[in-house]
C-alpha positions in Angstrom: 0.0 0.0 0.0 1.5 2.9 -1.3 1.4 6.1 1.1 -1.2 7.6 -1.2 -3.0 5.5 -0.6 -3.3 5.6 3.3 -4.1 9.0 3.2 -7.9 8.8 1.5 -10.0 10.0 3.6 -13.2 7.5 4.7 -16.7 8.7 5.9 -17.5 6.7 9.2 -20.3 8.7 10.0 -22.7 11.7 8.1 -25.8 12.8 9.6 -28.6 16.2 8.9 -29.7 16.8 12.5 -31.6 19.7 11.7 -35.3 17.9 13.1 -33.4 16.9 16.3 -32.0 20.1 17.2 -35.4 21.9 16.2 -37.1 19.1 18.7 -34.7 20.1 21.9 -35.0 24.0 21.4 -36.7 25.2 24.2 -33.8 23.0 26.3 -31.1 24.6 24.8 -32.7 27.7 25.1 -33.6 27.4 28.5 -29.9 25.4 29.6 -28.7 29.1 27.5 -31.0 31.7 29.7 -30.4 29.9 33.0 -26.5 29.8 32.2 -26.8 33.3 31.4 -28.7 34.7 34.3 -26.3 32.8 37.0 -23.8 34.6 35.4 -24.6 37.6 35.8 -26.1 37.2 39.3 -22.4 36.2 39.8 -21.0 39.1 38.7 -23.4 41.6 40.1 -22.5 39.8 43.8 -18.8 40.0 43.2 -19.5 43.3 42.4 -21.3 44.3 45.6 -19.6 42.6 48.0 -15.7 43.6 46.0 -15.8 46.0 43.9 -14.0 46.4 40.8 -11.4 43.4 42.0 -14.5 41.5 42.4 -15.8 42.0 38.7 -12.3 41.0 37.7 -12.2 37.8 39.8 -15.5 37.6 38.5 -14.7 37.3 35.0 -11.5 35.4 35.5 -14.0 32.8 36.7 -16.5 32.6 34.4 -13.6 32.6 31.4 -11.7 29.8 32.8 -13.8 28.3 35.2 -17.6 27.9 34.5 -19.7 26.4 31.9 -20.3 28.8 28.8 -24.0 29.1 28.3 -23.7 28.7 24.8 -22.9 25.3 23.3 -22.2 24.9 19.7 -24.9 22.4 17.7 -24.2 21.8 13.8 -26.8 21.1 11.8 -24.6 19.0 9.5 -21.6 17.3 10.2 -19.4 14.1 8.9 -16.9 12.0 10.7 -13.9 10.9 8.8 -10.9 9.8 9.0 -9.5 13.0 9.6 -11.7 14.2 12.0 -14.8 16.0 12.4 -15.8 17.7 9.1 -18.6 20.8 9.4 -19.7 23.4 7.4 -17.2 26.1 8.1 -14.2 23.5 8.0 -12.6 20.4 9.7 -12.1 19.7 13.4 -9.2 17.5 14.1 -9.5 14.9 16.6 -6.1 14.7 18.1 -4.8 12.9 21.6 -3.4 16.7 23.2 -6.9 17.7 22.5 -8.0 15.6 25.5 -11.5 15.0 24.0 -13.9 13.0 25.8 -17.3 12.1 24.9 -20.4 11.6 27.0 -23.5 9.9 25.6 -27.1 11.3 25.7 -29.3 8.6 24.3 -32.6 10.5 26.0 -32.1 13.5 24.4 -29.9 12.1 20.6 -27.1 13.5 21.1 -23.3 12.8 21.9 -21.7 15.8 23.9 -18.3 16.7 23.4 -15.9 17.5 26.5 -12.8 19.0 27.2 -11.5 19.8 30.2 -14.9 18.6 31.5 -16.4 21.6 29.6 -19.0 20.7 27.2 -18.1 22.4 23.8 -20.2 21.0 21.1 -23.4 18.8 21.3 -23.4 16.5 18.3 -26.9 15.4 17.7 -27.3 12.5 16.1 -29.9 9.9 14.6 -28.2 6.9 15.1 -26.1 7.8 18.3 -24.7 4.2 18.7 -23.1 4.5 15.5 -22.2 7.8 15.7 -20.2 6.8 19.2 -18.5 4.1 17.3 -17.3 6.7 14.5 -15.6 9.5 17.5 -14.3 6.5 19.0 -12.4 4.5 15.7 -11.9 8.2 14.7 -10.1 9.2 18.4 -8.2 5.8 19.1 -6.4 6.3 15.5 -5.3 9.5 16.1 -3.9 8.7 19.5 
């Protein structure tokens, strides 16, 4: 096999999720508003009780530290060999990336971790399948 040829790049996994993420709106909007809201609560208490230092700390915390309220949800995406492929581009699943992936069969959809921060939801139809692509797709790159 000629090095060429080890390079094609395979679809494991290719899914429209557009009907699932419609279906869970008012979820994600709501997970969005309450994310949101504690937030600023946080920042107006920092703010009382500290001042300007405590907006700063405030901040600093919810930049490094807490859950952003917004989580990013494609409408489209493929797995392949190379990674995770969407509509603006290609995500590469590497080891340093320290990826992990939790499994929401309740709600169809596969969240994506790091650092135990969820940064992407990846909705999925077939969500067994889909599990099996991140993982083939993770394990190679590792």
């Amino acid at each position: 096999m000629s090095k060429e040829e080890e390079h094609v790049e395979r679809v494991l996994y290719e899914d429209e999720v557009s009907d699932l993420k419609d279906a869970d709106k008012t979820r994600r909007w709501g997970r969005a508003a309450l994310y949101f809201l504690l937030n600023i609560g946080l920042l107006f208490m920092l703010y009382v009780l500290l001042g300007l230092i405590g907006l700063l700390v405030g901040m600093f915390l919810l930049i490094f530290l807490f859950p952003s309220p917004f989580i990013t949800a494609p409408n489209w995406y493929k797995i392949t060999t190379e990674g995770l492929v969407l509509e603006k581009g290609i995500v590469r699943i590497r080891e340093g990336l320290n990826l992990r992936f939790k499994v929401y069969r309740d709600r169809n959809y596969i969240a994506v971790l790091r650092k135990n921060r969820e940064i992407m939801w990846l909705y999925a139809h077939n969500v067994d399948r889909l599990m099996e692509a991140l993982n083939e797709v993770s394990l190679a790159k590792s």
